[in-house]
C-alpha positions as CSV (number, residue, x, y, z in Angstrom):
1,X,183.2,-11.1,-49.7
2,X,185.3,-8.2,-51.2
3,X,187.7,-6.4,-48.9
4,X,190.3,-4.5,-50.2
5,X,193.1,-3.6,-47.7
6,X,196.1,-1.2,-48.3
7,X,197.0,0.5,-45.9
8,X,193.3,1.3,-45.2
9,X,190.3,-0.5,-45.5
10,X,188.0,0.5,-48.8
11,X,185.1,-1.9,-49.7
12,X,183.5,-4.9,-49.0
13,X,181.0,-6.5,-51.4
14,X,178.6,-9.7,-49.8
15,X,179.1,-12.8,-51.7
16,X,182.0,-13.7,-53.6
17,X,186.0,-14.1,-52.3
18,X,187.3,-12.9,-55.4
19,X,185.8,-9.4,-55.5
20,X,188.6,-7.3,-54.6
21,X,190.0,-8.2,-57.5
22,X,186.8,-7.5,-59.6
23,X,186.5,-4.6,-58.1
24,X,189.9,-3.0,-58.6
25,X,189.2,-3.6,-62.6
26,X,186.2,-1.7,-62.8
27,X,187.0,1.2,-62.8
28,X,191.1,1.6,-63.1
29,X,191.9,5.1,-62.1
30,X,188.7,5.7,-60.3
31,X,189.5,2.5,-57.9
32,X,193.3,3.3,-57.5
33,X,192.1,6.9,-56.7
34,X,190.1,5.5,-54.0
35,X,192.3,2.6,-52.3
36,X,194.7,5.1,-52.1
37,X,192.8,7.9,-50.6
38,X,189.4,6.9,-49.4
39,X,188.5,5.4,-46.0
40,X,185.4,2.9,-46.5
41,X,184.5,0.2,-45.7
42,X,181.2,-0.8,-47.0
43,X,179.1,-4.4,-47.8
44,X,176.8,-4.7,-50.7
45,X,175.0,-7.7,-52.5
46,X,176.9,-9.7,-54.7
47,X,174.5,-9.1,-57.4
48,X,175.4,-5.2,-57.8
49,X,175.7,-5.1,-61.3
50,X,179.1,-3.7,-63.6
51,X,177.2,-0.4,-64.3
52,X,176.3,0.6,-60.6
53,X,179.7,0.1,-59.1
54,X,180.9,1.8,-61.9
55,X,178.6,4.7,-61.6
56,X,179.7,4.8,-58.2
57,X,183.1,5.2,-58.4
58,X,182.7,7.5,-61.2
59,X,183.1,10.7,-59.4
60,X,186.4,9.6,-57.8
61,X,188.2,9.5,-61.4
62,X,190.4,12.6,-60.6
63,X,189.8,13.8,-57.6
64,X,193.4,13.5,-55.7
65,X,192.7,15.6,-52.4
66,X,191.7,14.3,-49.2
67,X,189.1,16.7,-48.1
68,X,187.4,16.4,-51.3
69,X,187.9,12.6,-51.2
70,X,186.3,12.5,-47.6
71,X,183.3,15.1,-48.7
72,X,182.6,12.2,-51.7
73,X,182.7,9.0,-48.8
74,X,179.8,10.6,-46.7
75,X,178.2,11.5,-50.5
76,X,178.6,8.0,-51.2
77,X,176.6,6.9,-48.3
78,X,174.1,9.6,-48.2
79,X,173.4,8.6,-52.1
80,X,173.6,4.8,-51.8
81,X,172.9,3.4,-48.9
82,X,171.4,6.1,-46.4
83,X,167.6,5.1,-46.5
84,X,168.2,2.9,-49.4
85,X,167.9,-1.1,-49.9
86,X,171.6,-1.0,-49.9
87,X,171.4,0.0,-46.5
88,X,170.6,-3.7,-45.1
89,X,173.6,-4.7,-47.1
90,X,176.2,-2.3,-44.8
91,X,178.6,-4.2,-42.8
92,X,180.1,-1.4,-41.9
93,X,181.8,2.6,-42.7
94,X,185.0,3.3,-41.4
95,X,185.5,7.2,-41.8
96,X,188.8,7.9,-40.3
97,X,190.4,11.2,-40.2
98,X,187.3,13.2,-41.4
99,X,184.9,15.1,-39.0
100,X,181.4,13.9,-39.7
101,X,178.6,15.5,-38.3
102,X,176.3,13.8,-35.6
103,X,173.8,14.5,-38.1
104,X,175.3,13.5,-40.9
105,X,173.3,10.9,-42.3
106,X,169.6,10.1,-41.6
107,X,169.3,6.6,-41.1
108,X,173.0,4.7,-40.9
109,X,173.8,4.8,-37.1
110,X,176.9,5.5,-35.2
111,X,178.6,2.5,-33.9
112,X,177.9,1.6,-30.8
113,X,179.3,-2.2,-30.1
114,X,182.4,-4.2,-31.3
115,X,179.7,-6.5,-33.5
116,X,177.5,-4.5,-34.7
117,X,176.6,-3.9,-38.6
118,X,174.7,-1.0,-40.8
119,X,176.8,1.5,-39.2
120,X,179.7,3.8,-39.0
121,X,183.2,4.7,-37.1
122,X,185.2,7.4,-37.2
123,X,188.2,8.8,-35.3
124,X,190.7,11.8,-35.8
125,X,194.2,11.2,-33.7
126,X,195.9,13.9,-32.2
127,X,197.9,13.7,-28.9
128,X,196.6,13.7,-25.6
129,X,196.1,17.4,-24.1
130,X,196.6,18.4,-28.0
131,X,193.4,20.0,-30.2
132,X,194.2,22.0,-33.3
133,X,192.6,25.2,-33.7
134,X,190.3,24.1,-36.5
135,X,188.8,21.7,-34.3
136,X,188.3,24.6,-31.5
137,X,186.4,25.7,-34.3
138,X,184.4,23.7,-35.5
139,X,180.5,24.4,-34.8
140,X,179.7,20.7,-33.7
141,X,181.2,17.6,-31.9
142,X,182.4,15.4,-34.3
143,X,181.8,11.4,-34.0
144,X,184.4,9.6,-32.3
145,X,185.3,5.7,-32.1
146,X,187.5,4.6,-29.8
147,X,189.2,1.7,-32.0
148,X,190.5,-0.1,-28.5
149,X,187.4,-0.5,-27.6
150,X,185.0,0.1,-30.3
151,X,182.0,0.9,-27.5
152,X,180.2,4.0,-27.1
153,X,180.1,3.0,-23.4
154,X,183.7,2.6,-23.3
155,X,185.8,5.9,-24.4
156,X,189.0,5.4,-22.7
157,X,191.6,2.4,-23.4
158,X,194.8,1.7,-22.4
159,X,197.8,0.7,-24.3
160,X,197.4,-2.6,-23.1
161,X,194.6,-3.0,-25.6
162,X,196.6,-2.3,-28.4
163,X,196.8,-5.2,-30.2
164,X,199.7,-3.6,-32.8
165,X,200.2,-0.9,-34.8
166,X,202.7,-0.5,-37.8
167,X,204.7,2.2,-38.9
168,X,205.7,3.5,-42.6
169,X,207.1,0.6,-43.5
170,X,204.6,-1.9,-42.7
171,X,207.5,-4.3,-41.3
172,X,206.8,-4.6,-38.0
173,X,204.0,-5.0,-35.6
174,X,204.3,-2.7,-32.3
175,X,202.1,-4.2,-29.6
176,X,200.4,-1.5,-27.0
177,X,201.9,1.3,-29.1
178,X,199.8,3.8,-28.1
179,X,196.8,4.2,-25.5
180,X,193.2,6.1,-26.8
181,X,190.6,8.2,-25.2
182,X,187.7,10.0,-26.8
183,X,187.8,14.0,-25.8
184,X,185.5,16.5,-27.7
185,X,185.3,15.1,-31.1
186,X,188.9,13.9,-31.3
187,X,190.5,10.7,-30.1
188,X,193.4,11.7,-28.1
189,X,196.6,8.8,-27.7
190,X,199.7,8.8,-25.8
191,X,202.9,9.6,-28.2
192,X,203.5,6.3,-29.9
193,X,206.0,4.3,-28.6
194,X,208.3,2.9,-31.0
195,X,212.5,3.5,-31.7
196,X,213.4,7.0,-32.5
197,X,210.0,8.4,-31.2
198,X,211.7,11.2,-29.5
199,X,212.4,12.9,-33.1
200,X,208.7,13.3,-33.6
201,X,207.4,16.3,-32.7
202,X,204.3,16.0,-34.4
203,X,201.1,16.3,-32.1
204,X,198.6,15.9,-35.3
205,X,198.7,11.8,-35.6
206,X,196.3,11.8,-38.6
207,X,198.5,10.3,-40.9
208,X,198.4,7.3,-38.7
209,X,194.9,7.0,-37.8
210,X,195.0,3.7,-39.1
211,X,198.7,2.6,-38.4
212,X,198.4,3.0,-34.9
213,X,195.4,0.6,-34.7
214,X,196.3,-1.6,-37.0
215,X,196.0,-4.8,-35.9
216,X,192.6,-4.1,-33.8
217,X,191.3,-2.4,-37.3
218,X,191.8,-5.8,-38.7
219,X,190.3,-7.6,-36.2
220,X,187.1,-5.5,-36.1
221,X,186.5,-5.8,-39.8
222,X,186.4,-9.9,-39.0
223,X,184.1,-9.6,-36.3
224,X,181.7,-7.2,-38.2
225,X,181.9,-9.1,-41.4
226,X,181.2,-12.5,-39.3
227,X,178.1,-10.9,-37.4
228,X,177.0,-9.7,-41.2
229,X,177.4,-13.5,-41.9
230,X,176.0,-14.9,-39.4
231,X,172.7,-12.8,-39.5
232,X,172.2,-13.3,-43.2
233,X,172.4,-16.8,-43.1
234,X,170.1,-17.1,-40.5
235,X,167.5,-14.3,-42.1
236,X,167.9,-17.1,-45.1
237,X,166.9,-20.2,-43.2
């Protein structure tokens, strides 16, 4: 099992503990390009040889902005796992902070319960009553997880369910920091709640859209990647 896990999750690879570390020598630039700037989280077969992970993270080599970054995650998974064989090996995509299209890919499916594999999340976090022009404009309804509650039939959460979130620092967990509510392709929060929160002004939470869930990210990945478990094994008996 591969996960690698800055301060967002990347990959995960079926089979053997140790491949985070494989993986982050594959490619050198290529994976510290995307560690640092793309969200996915994927699982594929332990036997993916050298030359395929290579090839994919080949594209990432320079590429340093995040829009292009996020344009190359949903490339990824149209090219290598939408329809594919690769596709039974998904545990899971989490892209956060980009607006994907409801029919974005053909075959991988929006998540729809707290367990469930093959299939993808996203969120963008701006603050309650708060929706940025571009949004306004966009010419569809973005896909929205709630990360609270990771349910399609559950889009509102209180803070309550908040496990933790963490801020710049990463040296602190903040229990019910924030509350989360699906609203027209954006999740919307309460302002976070932590000391000095009345300095930010900010209403575009983006660059949080993983702090402020942190510790319920976490614990989603687990469940997903134990359900992945689980089902393979018994698929093997």
């Amino acid at each position: 099992m591969v996960v690698i896990d800055t301060d967002i999750f990347i990959t995960a690879l079926r089979g053997n503990a140790e491949s985070a570390k494989h993986l982050s020598t594959l490619k050198g630039k290529a994976a510290v390009s995307i560690i640092t700037e793309l969200e996915l989280f994927v699982g594929a077969k332990a036997k993916l040889q050298k030359q395929q992970v290579e090839t994919i993270l080949e594209p990432f080599d320079k590429l340093k902005i995040n829009n292009d970054i996020y344009l190359l995650a949903k490339r990824l998974l149209k090219e290598f796992f939408d329809g594919t064989p690769l596709q039974h090996q998904l545990v899971a995509a989490y892209l956060v902070g980009m607006a994907v299209e409801p029919d974005c890919f053909n075959f991988i499916p929006v998540c729809k319960t707290p367990d469930e594999t093959g299939c993808i999340c996203s969120w963008r976090t701006f603050k309650e009553d708060y929706e940025p022009l571009y949004v306004q404009q966009e010419k569809f309804k973005a896909i929205v997880t709630n990360p609270l509650t990771w349910s399609t039939d559950a889009p509102e959460a209180p803070s309550a369910d908040n496990k933790g979130g963490v801020l710049l620092n990463f040296n602190k967990i903040i229990p019910n920091i924030v509350n989360a509510s699906i609203h027209d392709g954006v999740l919307w929060v309460s302002k976070p709640k932590f000391l000095g929160n009345i300095f930010y002004t900010n209403k575009n939470y983006h660059i949080a859209d993983y702090n402020l869930f942190y510790i319920n990210v976490r614990n989603n990945a687990k469940e997903r990647i134990a359900c992945f478990q689980n089902i393979a094994s018994n698929e093997s008996r």
